[in-house]
Short mmCIF file of the C-alpha atoms (twelve columns), coordinates in Angstrom:
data_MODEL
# 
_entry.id   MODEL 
# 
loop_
_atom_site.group_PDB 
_atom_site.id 
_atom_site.type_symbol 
_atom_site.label_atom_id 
_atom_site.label_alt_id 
_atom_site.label_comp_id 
_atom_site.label_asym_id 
_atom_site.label_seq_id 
_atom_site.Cartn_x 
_atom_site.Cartn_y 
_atom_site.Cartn_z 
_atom_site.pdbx_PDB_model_num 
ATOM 1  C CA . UNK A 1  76.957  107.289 119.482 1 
ATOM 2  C CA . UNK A 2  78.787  109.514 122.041 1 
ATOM 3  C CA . UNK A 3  80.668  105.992 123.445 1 
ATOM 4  C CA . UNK A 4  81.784  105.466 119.538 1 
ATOM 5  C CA . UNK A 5  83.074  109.630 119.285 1 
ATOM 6  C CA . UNK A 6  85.194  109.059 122.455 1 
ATOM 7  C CA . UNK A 7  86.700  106.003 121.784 1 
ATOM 8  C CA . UNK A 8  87.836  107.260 118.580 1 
ATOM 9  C CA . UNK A 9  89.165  110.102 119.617 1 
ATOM 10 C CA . UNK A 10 91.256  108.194 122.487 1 
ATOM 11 C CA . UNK A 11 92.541  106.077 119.845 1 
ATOM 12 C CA . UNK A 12 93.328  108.729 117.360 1 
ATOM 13 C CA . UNK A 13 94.924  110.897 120.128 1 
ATOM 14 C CA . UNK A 14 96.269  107.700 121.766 1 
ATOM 15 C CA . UNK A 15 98.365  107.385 118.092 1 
ATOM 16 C CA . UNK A 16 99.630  111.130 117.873 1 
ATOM 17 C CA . UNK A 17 101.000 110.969 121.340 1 
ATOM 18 C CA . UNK A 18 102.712 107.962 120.219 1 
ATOM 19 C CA . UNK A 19 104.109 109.302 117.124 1 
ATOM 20 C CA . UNK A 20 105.023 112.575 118.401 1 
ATOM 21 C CA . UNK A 21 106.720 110.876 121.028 1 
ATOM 22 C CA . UNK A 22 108.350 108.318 118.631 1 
ATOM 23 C CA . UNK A 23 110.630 111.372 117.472 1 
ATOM 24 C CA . UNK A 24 113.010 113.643 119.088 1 
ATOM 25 C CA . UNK A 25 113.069 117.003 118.336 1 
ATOM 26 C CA . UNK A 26 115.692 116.903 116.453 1 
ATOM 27 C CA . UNK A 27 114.614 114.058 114.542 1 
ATOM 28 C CA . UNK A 28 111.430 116.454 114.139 1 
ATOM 29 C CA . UNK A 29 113.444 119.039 112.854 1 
ATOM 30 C CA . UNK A 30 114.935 116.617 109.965 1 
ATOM 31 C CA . UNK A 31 111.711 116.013 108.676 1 
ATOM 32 C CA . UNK A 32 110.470 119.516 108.461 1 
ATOM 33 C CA . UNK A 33 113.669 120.391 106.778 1 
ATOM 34 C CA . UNK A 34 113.246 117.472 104.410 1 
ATOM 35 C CA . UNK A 35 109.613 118.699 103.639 1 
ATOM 36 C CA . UNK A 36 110.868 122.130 102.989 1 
ATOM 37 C CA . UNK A 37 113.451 121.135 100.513 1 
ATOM 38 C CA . UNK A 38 110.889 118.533 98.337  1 
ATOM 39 C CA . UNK A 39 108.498 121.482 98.393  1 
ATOM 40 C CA . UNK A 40 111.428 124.538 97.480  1 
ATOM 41 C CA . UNK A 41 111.892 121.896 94.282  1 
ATOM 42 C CA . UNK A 42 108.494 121.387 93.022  1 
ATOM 43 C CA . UNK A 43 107.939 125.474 93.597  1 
ATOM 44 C CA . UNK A 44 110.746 126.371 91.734  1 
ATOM 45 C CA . UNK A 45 110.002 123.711 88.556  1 
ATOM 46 C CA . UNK A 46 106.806 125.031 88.492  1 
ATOM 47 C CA . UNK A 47 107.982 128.547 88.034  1 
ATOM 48 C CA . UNK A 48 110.708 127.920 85.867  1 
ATOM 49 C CA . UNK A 49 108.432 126.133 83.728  1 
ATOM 50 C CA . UNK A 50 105.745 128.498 83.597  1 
ATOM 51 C CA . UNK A 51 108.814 131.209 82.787  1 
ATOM 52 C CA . UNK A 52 110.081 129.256 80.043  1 
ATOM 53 C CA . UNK A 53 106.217 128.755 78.298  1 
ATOM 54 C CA . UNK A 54 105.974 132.594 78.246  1 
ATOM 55 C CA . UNK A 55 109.106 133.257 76.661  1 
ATOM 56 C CA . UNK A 56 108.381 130.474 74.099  1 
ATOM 57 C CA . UNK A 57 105.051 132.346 73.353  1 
ATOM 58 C CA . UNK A 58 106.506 135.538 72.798  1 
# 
């Protein structure tokens, strides 16, 4: 069982390393902004539709 935890975790590490070092930091930094931007949106729809519902109800 221990043999089948370690290989896993080799491989799984083995695949971050790879990814992480797929990507340069700036390329890293593109991404993250990316993320940050989709996320801003969704926030901000939510809001303004939760906004517009309670003056509706008034």
């Amino acid at each position: 069982m221990q043999e089948k935890i370690s290989s896993l975790s080799a491989y799984v590490s083995g695949w971050a390393f790879a990814l992480f070092g797929a990507f340069s930091l700036q390329d890293w930094m593109s991404i993250v902004g990316g993320v940050c931007v989709v996320s801003t949106v969704f926030i901000n729809r939510y809001y303004k539709k939760i906004t517009i519902t309670s003056f509706i109800n008034l």
